[in-house]
C-alpha distance (Angstrom), angle and dihedral (degrees) to the residues before:
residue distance angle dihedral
X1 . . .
X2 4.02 . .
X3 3.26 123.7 .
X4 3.36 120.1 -113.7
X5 4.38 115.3 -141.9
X6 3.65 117.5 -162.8
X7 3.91 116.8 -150.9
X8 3.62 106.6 -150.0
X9 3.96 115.5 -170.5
X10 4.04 169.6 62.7
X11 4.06 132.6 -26.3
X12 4.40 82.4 -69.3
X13 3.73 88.3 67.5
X14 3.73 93.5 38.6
X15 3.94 86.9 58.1
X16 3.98 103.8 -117.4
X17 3.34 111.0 -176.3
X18 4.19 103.4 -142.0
X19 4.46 86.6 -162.0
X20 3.92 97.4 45.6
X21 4.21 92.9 40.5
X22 3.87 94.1 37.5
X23 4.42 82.5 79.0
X24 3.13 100.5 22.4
X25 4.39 121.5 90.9
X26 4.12 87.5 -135.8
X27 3.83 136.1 38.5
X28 4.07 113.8 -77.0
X29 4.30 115.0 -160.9
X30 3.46 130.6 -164.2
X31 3.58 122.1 -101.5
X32 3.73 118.9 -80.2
X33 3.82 89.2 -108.3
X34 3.72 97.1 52.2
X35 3.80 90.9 40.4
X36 4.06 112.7 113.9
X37 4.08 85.0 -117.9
X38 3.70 94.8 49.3
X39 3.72 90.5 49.6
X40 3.54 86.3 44.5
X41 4.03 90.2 53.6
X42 3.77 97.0 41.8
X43 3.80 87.6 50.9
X44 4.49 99.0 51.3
X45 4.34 76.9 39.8
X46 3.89 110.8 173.2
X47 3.94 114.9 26.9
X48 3.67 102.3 35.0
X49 3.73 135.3 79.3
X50 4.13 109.0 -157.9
X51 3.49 110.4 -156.7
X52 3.57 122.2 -165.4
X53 3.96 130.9 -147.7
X54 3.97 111.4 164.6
X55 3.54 116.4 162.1
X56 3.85 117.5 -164.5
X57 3.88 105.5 -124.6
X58 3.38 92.2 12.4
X59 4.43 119.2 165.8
X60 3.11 136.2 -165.3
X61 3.64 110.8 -118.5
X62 4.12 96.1 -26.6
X63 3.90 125.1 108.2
X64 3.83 103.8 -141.2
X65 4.16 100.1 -159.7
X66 3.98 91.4 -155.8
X67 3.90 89.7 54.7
X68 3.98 108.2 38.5
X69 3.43 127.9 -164.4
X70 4.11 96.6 31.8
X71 3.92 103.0 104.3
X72 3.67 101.7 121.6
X73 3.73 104.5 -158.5
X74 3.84 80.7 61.4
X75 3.46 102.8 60.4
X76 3.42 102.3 29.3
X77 3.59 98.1 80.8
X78 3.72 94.9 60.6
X79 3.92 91.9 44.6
X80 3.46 89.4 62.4
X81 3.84 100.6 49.3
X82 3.90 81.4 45.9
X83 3.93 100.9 62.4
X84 3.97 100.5 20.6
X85 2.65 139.7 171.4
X86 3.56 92.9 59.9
X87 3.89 123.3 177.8
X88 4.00 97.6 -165.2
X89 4.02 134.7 11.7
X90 3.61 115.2 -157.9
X91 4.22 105.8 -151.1
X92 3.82 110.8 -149.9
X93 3.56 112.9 157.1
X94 3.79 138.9 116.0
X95 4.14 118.5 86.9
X96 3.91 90.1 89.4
X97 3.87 82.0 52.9
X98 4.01 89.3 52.8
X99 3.95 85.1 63.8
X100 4.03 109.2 126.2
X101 4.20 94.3 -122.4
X102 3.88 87.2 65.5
X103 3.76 96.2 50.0
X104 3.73 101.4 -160.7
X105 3.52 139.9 155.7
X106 4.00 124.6 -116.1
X107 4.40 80.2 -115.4
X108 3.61 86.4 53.8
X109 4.03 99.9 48.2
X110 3.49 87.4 39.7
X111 4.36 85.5 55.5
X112 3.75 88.7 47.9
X113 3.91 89.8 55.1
X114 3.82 89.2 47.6
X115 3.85 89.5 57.8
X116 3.60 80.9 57.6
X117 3.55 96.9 54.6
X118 3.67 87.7 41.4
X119 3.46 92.6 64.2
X120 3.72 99.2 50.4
X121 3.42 89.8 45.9
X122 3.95 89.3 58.1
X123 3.97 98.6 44.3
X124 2.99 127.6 98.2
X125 3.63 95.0 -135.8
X126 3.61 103.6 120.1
X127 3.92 139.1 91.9
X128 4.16 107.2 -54.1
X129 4.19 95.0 8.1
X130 3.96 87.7 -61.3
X131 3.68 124.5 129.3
X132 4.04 120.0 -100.4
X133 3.61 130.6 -120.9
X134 3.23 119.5 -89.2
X135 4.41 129.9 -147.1
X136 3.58 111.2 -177.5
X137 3.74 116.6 -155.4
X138 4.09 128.4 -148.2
X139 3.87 99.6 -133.3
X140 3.36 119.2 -127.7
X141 4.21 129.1 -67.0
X142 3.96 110.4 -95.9
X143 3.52 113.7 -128.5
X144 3.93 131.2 -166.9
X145 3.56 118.3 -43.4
X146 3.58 102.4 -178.0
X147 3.59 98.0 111.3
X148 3.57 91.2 68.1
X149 3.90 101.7 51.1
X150 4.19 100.5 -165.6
X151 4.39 88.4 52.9
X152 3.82 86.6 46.1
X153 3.72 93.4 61.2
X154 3.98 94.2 32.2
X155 4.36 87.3 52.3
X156 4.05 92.7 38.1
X157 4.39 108.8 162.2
X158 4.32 81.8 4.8
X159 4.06 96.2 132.5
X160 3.95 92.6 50.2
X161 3.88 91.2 48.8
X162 3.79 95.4 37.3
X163 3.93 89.4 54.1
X164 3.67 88.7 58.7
X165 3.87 94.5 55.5
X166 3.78 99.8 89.6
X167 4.13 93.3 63.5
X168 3.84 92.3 33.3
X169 4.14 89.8 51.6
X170 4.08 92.6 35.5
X171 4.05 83.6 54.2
X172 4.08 92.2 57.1
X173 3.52 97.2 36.5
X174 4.08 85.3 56.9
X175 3.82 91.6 45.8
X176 4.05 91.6 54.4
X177 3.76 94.2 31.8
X178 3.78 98.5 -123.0
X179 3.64 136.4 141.8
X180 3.71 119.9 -85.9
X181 3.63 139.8 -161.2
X182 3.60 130.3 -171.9
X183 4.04 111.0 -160.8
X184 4.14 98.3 171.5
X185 3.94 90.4 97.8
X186 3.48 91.8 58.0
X187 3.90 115.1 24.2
X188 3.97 119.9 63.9
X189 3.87 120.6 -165.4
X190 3.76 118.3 -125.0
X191 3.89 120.9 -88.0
X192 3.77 91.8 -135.8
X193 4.13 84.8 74.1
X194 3.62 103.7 -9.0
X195 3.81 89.6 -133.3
X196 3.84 108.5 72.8
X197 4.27 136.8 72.6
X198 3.78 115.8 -107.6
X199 3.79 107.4 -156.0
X200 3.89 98.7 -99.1
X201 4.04 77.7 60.0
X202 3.69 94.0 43.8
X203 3.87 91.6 51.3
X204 3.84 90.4 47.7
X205 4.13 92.7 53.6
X206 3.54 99.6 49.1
X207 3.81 90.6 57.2
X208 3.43 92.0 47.5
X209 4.08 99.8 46.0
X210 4.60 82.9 38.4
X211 4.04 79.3 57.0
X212 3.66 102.4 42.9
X213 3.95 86.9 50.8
X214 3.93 95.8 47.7
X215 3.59 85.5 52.1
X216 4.38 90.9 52.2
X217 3.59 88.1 52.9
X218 3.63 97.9 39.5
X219 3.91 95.7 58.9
């Protein structure tokens, strides 16, 4: 029976492509195939189904009123009754949360992430009515975004916070007992916004995230 992996997060799982949108008057992604999940997919191959929901401004727990419709912990419930049963959920979610209007700390994101977890971790969404696994994922550091004026003010004090995320998120995931990946090592954000995957980064992800899951199901 595959396994079926459910992707749950921002505009980086959607795919947005930071060159393509950064001229363009709506949001561009990369391909399927170049996409973190479809590398991801290609990669596990035979015996697992990758599903991918990426929402572009996507939070945690946190209703942004300019961008309706994004809260996580609201739509998460219903995503999970729609694809179950679901084997694994992969958590990445937080840089929208960094944004200036919600004033939080990387503790606080990193709480609103746990929630998350907490959730999957008390469906019953998995194989047989149980609850799935669960790997939460640090997202990615936040570089400079001076050179595009309007994010700059929108991700004010975002690379000091976003540096913190890999403690804050490691903390939760040992509190609910879940997996837990940290991808800042490895993955850079673009300089065109210093908050989105290029492809080289995309390509990079998906092997690590395919790896992390061979190793849950390997144990």
């Amino acid at each position: 029976m595959e396994k079926v992996i459910l992707c749950f997060g921002d505009s980086n799982t959607w795919g947005y492509d930071p060159i393509a949108s950064s001229d363009s008057p709506f949001p561009k992604r990369h391909p399927w195939p170049k996409r973190w999940t479809g590398v991801c997919s290609e990669v596990l191959g035979e015996g697992f189904r990758v599903i991918e929901e990426g929402q572009n401004g996507r939070t945690t727990v946190h209703e942004d009123p300019l961008m309706p419709n994004t809260n996580g912990q609201v739509y998460l419930p219903s995503c999970l009754e729609s694809h179950k049963p679901i084997d694994l959920v992969v958590v990445m979610l937080g840089t929208n949360d960094l944004k200036a209007k919600f004033n939080l700390s990387a503790k606080e994101i990193a709480a609103g992430a746990g929630l998350l977890v907490g959730l999957i971790q008390q469906s019953v969404a998995g194989q047989e009515g149980q609850a799935p696994r669960v790997l939460l994922v640090t997202p990615p550091l936040v570089e400079d975004p001076s050179k595009l004026p309007n994010l700059a003010e929108k991700f004010a004090g975002s690379f000091e916070k976003s540096r913190a995320f890999p403690e804050a998120y490691q903390e939760v995931a040992s509190q609910l007992r879940c997996s837990f990946l940290n991808i800042q090592p490895a993955i850079k954000t673009s300089q065109v916004d210093g908050l989105h995957l290029e492809e080289g980064e995309h390509l990079k992800l998906g092997q690590l995230v395919a790896d992390a899951i061979q190793r849950e199901f390997s144990a």
